[in-house]
C-alpha positions as CSV (number, residue, x, y, z in Angstrom):
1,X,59.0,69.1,122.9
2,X,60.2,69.8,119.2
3,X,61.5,66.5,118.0
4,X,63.6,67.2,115.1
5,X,67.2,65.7,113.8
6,X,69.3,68.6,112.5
7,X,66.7,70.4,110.2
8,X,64.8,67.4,109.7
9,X,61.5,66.1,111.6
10,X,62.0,63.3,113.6
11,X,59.4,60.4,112.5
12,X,59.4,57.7,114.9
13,X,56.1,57.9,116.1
14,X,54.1,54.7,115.1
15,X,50.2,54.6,114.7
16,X,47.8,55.7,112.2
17,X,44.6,57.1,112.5
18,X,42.3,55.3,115.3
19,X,39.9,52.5,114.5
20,X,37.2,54.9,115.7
21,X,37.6,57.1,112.5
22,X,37.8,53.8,110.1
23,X,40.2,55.0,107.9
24,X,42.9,52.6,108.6
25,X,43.0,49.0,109.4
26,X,43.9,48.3,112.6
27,X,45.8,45.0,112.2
28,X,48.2,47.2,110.3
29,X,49.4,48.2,113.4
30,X,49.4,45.8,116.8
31,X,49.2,47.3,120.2
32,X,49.9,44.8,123.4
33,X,47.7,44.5,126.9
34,X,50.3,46.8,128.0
35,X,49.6,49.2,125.8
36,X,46.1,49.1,126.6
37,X,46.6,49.0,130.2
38,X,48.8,52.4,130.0
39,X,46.5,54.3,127.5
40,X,42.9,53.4,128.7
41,X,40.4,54.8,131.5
42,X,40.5,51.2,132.8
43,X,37.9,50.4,135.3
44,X,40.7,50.7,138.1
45,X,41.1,53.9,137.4
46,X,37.9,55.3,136.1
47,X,36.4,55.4,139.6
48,X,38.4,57.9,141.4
49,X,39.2,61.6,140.9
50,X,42.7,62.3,141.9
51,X,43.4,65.1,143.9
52,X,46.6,65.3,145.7
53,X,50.4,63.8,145.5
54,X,52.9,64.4,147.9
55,X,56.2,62.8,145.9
56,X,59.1,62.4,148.3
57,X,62.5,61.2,146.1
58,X,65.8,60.6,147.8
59,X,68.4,60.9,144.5
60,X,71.7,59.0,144.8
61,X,73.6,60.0,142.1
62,X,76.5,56.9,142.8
63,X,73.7,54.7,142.1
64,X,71.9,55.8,139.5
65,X,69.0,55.1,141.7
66,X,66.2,56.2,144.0
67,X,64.0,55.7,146.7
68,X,60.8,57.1,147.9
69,X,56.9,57.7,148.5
70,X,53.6,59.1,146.7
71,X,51.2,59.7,149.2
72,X,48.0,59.6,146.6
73,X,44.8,61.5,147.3
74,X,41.8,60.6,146.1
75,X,37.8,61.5,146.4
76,X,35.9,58.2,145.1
77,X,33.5,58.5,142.4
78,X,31.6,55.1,142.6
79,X,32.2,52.3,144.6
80,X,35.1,50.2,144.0
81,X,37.9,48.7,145.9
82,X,40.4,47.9,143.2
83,X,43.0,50.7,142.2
84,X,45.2,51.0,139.2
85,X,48.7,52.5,139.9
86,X,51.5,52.8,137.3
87,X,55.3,52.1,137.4
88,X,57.3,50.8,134.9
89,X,59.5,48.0,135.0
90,X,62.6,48.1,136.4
91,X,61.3,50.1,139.4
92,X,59.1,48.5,141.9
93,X,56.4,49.1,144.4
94,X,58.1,47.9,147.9
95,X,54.3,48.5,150.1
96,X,51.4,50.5,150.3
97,X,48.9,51.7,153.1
98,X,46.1,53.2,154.0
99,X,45.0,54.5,157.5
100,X,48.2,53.1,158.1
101,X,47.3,49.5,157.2
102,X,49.4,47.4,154.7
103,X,47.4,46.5,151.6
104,X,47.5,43.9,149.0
105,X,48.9,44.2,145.6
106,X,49.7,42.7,142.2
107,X,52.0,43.7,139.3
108,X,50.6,43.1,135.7
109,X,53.6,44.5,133.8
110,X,53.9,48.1,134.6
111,X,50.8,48.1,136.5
112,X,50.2,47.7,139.9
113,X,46.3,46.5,140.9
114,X,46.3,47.2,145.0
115,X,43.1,45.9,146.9
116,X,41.5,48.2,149.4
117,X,40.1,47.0,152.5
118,X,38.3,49.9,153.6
119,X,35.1,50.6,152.1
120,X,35.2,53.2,149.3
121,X,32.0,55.5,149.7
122,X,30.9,57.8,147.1
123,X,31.9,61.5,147.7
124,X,34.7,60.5,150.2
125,X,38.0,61.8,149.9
126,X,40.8,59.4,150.9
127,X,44.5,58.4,151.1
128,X,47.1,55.8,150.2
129,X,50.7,55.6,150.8
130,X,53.4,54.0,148.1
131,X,56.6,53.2,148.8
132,X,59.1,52.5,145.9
133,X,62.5,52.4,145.0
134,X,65.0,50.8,141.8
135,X,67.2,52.1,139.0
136,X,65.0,54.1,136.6
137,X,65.0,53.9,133.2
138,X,68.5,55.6,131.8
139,X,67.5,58.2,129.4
140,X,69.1,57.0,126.3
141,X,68.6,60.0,123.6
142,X,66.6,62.5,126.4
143,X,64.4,64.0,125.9
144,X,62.9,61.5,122.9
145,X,64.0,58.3,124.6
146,X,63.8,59.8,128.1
147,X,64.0,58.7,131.6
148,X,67.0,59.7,134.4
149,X,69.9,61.6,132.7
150,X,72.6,61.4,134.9
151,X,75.6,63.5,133.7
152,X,78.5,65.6,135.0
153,X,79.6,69.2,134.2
154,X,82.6,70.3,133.2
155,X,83.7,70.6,136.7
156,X,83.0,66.9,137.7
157,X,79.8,67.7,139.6
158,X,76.6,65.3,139.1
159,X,73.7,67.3,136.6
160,X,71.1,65.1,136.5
161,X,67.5,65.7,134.9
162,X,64.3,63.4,134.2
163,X,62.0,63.4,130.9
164,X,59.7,61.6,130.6
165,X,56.7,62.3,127.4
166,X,55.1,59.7,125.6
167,X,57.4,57.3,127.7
168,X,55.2,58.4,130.7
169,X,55.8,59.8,134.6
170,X,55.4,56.0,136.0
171,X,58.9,55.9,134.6
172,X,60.5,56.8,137.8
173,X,57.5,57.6,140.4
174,X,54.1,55.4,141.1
175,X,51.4,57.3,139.7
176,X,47.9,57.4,137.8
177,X,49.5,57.3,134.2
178,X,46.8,58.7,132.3
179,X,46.2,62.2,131.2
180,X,42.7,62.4,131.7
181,X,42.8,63.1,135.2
182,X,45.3,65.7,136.0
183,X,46.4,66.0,140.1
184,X,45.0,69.1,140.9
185,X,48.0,69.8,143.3
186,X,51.1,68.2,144.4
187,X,53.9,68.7,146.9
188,X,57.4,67.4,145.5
189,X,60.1,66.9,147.5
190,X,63.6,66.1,146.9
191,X,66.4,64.8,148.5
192,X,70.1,65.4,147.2
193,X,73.9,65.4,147.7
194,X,74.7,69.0,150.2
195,X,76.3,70.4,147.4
196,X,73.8,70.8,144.8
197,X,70.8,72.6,144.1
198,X,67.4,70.7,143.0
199,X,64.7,72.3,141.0
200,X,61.2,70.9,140.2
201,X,57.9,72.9,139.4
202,X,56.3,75.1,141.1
203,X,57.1,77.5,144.2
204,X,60.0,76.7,146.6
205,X,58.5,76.0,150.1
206,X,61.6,75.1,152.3
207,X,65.5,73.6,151.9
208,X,66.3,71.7,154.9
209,X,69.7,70.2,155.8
210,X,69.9,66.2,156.8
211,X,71.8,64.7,159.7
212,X,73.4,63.2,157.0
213,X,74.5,66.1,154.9
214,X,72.1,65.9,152.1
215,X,69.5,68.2,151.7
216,X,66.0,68.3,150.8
217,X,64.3,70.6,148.4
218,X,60.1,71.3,148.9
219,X,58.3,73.0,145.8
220,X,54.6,73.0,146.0
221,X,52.1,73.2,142.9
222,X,49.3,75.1,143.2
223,X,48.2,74.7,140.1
224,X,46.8,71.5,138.1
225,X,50.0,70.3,136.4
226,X,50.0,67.1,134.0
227,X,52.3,63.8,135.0
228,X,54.7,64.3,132.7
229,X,55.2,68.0,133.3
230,X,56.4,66.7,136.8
231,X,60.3,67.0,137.1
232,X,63.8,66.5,138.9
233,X,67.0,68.8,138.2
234,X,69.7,68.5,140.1
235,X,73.0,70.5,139.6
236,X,75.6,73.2,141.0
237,X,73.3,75.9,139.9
238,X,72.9,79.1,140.6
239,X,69.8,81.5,140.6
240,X,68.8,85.0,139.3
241,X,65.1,85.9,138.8
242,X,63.2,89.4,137.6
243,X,59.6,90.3,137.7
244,X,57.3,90.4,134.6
245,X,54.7,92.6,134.7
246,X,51.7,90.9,132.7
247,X,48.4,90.5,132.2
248,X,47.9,89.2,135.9
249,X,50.2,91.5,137.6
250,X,53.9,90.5,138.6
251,X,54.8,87.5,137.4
252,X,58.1,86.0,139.1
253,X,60.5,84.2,136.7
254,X,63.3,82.5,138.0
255,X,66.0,80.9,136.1
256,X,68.4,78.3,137.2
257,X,72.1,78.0,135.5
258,X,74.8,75.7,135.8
259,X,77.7,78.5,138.0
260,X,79.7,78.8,135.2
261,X,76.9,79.7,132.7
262,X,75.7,82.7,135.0
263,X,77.0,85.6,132.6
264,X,75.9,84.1,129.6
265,X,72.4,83.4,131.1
266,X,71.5,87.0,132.4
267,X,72.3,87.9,129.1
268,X,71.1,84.7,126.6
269,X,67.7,84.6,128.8
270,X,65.8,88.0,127.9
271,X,64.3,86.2,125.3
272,X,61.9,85.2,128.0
273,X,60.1,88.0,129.0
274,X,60.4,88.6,125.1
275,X,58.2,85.5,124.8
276,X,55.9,86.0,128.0
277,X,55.1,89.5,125.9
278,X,54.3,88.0,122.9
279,X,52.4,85.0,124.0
280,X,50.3,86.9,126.3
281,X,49.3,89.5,123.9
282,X,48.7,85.8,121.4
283,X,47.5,83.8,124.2
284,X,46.0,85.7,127.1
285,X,47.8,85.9,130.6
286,X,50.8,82.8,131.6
287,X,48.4,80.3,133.1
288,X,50.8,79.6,136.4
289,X,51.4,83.3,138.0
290,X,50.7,81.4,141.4
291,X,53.4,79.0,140.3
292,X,55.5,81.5,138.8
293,X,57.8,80.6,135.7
294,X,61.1,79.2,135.7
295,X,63.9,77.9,133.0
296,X,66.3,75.2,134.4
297,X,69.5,74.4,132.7
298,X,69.5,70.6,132.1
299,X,72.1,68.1,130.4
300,X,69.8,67.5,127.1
301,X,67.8,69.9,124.7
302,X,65.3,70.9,126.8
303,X,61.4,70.4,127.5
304,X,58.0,72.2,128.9
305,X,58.1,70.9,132.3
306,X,55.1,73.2,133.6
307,X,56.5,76.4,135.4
308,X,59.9,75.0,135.1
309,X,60.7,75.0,131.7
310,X,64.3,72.6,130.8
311,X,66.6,74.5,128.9
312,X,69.6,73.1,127.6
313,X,70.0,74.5,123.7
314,X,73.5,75.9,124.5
315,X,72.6,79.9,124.9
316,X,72.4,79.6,120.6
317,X,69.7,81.4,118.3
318,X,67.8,78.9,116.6
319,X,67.8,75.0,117.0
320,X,71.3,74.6,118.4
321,X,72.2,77.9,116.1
322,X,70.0,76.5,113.5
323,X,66.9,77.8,111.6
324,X,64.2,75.2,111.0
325,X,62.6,77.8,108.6
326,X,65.7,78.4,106.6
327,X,64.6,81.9,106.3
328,X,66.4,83.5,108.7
329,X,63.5,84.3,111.2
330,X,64.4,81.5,112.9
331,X,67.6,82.8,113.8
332,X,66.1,85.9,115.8
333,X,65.3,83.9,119.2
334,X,66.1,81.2,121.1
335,X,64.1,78.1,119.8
336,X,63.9,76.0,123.2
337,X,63.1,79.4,125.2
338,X,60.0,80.2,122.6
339,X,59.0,76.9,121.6
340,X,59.0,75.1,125.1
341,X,57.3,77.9,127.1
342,X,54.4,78.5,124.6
343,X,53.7,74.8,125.9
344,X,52.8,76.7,129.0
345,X,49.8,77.5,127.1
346,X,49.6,74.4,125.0
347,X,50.0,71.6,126.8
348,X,50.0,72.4,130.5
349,X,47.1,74.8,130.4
350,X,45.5,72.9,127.8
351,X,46.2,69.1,128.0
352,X,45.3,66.5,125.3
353,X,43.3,63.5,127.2
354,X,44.8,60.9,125.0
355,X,48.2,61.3,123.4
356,X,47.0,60.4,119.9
357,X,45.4,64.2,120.3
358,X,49.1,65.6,120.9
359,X,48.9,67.7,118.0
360,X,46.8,70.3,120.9
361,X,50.0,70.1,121.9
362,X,52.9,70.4,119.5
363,X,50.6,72.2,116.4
364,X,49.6,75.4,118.2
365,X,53.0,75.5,120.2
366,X,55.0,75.0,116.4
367,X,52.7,78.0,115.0
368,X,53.6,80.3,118.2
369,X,57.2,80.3,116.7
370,X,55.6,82.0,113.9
371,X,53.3,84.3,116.2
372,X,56.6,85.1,118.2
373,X,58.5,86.3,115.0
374,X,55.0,88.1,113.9
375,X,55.1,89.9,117.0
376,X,58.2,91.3,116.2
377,X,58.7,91.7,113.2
378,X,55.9,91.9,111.5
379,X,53.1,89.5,109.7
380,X,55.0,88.6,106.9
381,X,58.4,87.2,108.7
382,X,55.8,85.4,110.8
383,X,54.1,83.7,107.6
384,X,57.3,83.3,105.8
385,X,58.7,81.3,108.9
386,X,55.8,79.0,109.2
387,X,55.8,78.4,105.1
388,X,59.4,78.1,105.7
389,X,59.2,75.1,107.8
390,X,57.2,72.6,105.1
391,X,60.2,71.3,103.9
392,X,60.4,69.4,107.5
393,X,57.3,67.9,106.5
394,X,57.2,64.1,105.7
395,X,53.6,63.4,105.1
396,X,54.2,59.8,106.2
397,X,51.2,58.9,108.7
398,X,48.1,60.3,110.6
399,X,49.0,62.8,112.5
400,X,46.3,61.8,115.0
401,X,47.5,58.4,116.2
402,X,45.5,55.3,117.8
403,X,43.3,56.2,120.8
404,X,43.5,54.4,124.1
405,X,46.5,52.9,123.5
406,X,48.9,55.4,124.7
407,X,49.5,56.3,120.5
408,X,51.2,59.4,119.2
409,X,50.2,60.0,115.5
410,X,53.1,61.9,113.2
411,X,55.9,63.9,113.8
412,X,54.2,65.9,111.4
413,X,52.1,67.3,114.1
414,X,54.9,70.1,114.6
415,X,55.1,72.3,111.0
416,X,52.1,70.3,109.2
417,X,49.9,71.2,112.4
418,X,51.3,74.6,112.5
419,X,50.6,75.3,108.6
420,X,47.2,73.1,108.6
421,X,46.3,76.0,111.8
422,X,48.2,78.9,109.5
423,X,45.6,77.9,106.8
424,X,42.6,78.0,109.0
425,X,43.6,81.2,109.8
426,X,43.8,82.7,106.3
427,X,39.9,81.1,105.7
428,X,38.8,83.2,108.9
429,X,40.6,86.3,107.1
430,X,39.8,88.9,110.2
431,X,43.0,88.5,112.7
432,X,41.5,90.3,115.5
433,X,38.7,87.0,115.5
434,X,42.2,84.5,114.9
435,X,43.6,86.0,118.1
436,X,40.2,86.0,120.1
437,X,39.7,82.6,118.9
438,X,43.8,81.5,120.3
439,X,43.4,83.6,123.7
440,X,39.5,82.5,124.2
441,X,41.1,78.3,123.4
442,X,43.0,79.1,126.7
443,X,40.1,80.7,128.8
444,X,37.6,78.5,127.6
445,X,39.6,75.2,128.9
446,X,42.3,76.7,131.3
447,X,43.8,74.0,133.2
448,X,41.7,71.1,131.8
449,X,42.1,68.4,129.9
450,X,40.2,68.4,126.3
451,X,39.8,65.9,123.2
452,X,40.4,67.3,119.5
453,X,36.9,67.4,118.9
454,X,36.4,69.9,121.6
455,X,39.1,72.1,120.1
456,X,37.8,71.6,116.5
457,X,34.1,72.9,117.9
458,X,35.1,75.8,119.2
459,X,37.2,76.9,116.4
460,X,34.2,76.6,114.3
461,X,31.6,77.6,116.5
462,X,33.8,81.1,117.0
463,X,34.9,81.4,113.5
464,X,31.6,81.0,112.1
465,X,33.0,78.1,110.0
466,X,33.0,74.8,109.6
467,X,36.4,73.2,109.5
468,X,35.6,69.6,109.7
469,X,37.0,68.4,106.9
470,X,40.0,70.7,107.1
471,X,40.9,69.0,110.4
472,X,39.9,65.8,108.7
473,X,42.2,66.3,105.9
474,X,45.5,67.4,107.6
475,X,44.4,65.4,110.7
476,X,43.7,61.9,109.4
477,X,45.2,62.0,105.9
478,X,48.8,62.2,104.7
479,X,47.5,63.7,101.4
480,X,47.7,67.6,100.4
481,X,44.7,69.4,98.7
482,X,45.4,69.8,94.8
483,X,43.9,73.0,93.5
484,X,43.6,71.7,89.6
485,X,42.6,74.3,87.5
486,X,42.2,75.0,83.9
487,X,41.6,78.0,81.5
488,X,39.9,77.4,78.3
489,X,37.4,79.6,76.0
490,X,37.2,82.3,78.5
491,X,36.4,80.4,81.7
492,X,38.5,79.3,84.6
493,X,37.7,75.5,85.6
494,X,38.6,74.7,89.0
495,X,38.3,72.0,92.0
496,X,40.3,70.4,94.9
497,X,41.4,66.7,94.0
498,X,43.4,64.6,96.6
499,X,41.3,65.4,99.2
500,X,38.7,63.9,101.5
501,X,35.0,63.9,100.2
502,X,33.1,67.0,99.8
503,X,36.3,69.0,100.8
504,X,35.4,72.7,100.2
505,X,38.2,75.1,101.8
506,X,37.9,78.5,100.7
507,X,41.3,79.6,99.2
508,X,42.7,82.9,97.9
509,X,44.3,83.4,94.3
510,X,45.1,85.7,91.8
511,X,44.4,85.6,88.4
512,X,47.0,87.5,86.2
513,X,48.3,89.4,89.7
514,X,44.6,90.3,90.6
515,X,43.4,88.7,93.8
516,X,40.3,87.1,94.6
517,X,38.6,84.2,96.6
518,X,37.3,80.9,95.2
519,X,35.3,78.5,96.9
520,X,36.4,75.3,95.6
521,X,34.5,72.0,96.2
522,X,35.9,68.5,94.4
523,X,33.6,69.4,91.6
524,X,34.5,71.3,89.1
525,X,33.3,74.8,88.9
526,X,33.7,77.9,86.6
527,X,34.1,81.4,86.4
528,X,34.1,83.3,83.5
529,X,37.4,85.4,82.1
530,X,38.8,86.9,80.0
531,X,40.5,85.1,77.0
532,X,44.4,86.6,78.2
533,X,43.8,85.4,81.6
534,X,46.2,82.4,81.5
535,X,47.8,82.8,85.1
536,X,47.3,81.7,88.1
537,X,48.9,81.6,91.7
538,X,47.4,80.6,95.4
539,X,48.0,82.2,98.0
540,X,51.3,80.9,100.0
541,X,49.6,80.9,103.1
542,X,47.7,78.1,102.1
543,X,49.2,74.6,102.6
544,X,47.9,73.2,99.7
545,X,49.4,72.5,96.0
546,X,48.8,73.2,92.1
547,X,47.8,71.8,89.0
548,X,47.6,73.4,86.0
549,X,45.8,70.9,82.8
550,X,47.4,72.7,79.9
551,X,45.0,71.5,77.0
């Protein structure tokens, strides 16, 4: 989810670079048991592979709470018969079974530790069922401070919506909070008020009317989906849907409006199959045909819920009709449409194990703006919108955060990320290999979860470069590469300075308006010119800056 204020990154992450990298002191920054207990493969949880959740939600809007199961399945891995389930405080865990026997449990904050009875047998798959209920969290700025967001529309009716990243699923349903271990499928069911519509990921199995007048909506995901890609919509909306024809054959897109926004929609919304076009051609085919793909009109700005996409960015081009770029590109789309669905790709096809490695995430998903624009109208607009958006940069921490501790890094991961990836992309210099290298990303680790050095790897190992200290400079570093240069006597003296040992990126100048490559190390180097050679200019496309020593 773009987290920006106006034109302006949002910086409220906390957390530097992890203690694991030693570049920052860790008592500069203090993380709680809690903490740990949310953003570690504890022992409670490492021994069990998670394979199933049927979440069953009754909604009452009057409330502002709800009430419900997760039946969790499970195949054990090694023996154990303590298991770590996650719900945040102020909801609570009311029982839990298994084999329909009541089991033992104990809250440590927003963990609950439940003792099994039966023995847990390597290679067996098994069941427990939770019951829950409480007031969740009130989103308070959704989706950045997320939780329930339970509005009205114009017309009086209840539009409610969860969100839930970073803050994490267990806000409002019992489940294994970590991102390593992604359900492999899920049932969701919902129960609402008879006269709205719900919407959550997925297919739609079955609507069935309650004795009581409710009614309760069953999707089904067939796919692998992350917990915080899980979600609730509830509103008086109405549905229209067309069929994309992709890479995989027909795609289904569905789309979901408040009634009153039905006009506006069929027309705002073909900036989706616009994007589906774009990205696959970037990206290789959606990753969910079997799931299909969906935007939902919700009450805040909108986030990637996996095949149901939150849209609320008020049928404007740009950021709420504004461009982040401030070149005018950013004006040609819808920015929630492009930006949230390439997370389709980046973030719910490939999923970050620990949240300090979000910039999987937001970096590539930030630089498909750019790809989206260069797709249709041309390769510059698409470079000049990425350059356009470094004056959102802040360069004020990491962007890779503390691990195991449930850390985001920098906001900076959204147009530093993109750039940093922009600039690796102007080093390879062969786009066909830049587009294999995005689309073989998403093949190579379709629907898994992956650490940044297993990204990092495989852009190097497929470019035929080695961009270690690239990633470690605009990954763990808040400091830009200086090009510093000098002419004197005929030669051109040059180096990067402000930069992480031995840094040696490749970069494209020209010399009085002819262009050439340099390969700069933090030593000084030279070539020889001629004595009128006295300028010098790098490339744009290179997120770096200049120094000219004028003797």
């Amino acid at each position: 989810m773009k987290k920006y204020i106006g034109s302006a990154l949002i910086a409220f992450f906390i957390g530097f670079i992890s203690n694991a990298q030693g570049l920052l002191n860790k008592s500069e920054t203090t993380f709680t048991h809690q903490d740990t207990l949310r953003g570690s493969i504890t022992k409670e949880r490492a021994w069990w592979d998670l394979k199933y959740y049927h979440l069953n939600v009754k909604v009452n809007p009057s409330e502002k709470s709800i009430s419900g199961s997760n039946t969790v399945r499970y195949t054990v891995l090694t023996e154990n018969n303590r298991m770590q389930i996650d719900l945040q405080q102020p909801m609570n865990i009311t029982k839990v079974t298994q084999n329909g026997k009541d089991l033992k449990f104990e809250r440590d904050g927003n963990a609950f530790f439940i003792t099994l009875n039966e023995k847990q047998k390597v290679g067996d798959t098994k069941e427990i069922v939770i019951s829950y209920n409480g007031k969740p969290k009130e989103a308070v700025r959704a989706p950045w401070d997320g939780g329930f967001s339970w509005k009205k529309d114009k017309n009086g009716k209840d539009f409610i919506a969860t969100s839930c990243q970073g803050l994490g699923a267990s806000v409002w349903w019992p489940c294994k909070d970590h991102m390593y271990d992604e359900v492999e499928n899920m049932l969701i069911s919902v129960n609402v008020p008879g006269d709205l519509t719900e919407v959550s990921n997925g297919r739609l199995q079955s609507v069935k009317k309650e004795k009581d007048g409710t009614k309760t909506f069953n999707w089904y995901v067939s796919n692998p989906i992350n917990n915080y890609g899980v979600n609730i919509n509830i509103g008086d909306y109405v549905n229209f849907s067309e069929v994309f024809k992709g890479e995989k054959g027909n795609l289904d897109c569905s789309y979901y409006v408040l009634r009153d926004n039905l006009a506006l929609a069929k027309e705002h919304f073909k900036d989706a199959p616009k994007m589906l076009k774009a990205f696959e051609n970037w990206f290789g085919p959606y990753p969910f045909y079997e799931d299909s793909y969906k935007l939902v009109e919700v009450p805040y700005l909108g986030m990637e819920h996996q095949s149901s996409v939150t849209y609320g960015n008020e049928y404007k081009k740009g950021y709420l009709g504004r461009d982040l770029s401030g070149t005018g590109w950013g004006l040609k789309f819808d920015f929630i449409i492009i930006h949230e669905s390439g997370h389709e790709w980046f973030a719910n096809n490939i999923t970050y194990k620990d949240i300090a490695d979000m910039w999987i995430h937001e970096s590539f998903t930030n630089y498909s703006e750019s790809l989206f624009v260069e797709y249709y109208y041309g390769k510059e607009a698409g470079a000049e919108y990425v350059v356009g958006c470094r004056k959102n940069i802040q360069n004020d921490k990491p962007i890779i955060g503390h691990y195991d501790v449930n850390n985001e890094g920098s906001g900076d991961m959204y147009p530093k990320g993109a750039n940093m990836l922009h600039t690796i992309r102007q080093v390879i210099n062969d786009d066909a290999k830049w587009k294999s290298i995005l689309r073989g990303l998403n093949k190579t680790f379709y629907h898994q979860t992956v650490t940044s050095k297993q990204i990092q790897d495989y852009i190097n190992e497929h470019s035929g470069v080695n961009f270690n200290r690239v990633f470690a400079q605009y990954l763990t570093t808040t400091k830009i590469p200086v090009f510093e240069y000098m002419f004197k006597n005929g030669t051109l003296g040059y180096h990067w300075t402000n930069c992480v040992a031995k840094f040696d990126m490749p970069v494209k100048v020209k010399i009085n308006g002819e262009e050439t490559w340099l390969i700069p190390t933090t030593e000084w180097q030279s070539v020889k010119t001629t004595n009128e050679d006295r300028k010098l200019e790098v490339d744009k496309n290179f997120y770096v800056t200049t120094s000219n020593i004028i003797e």
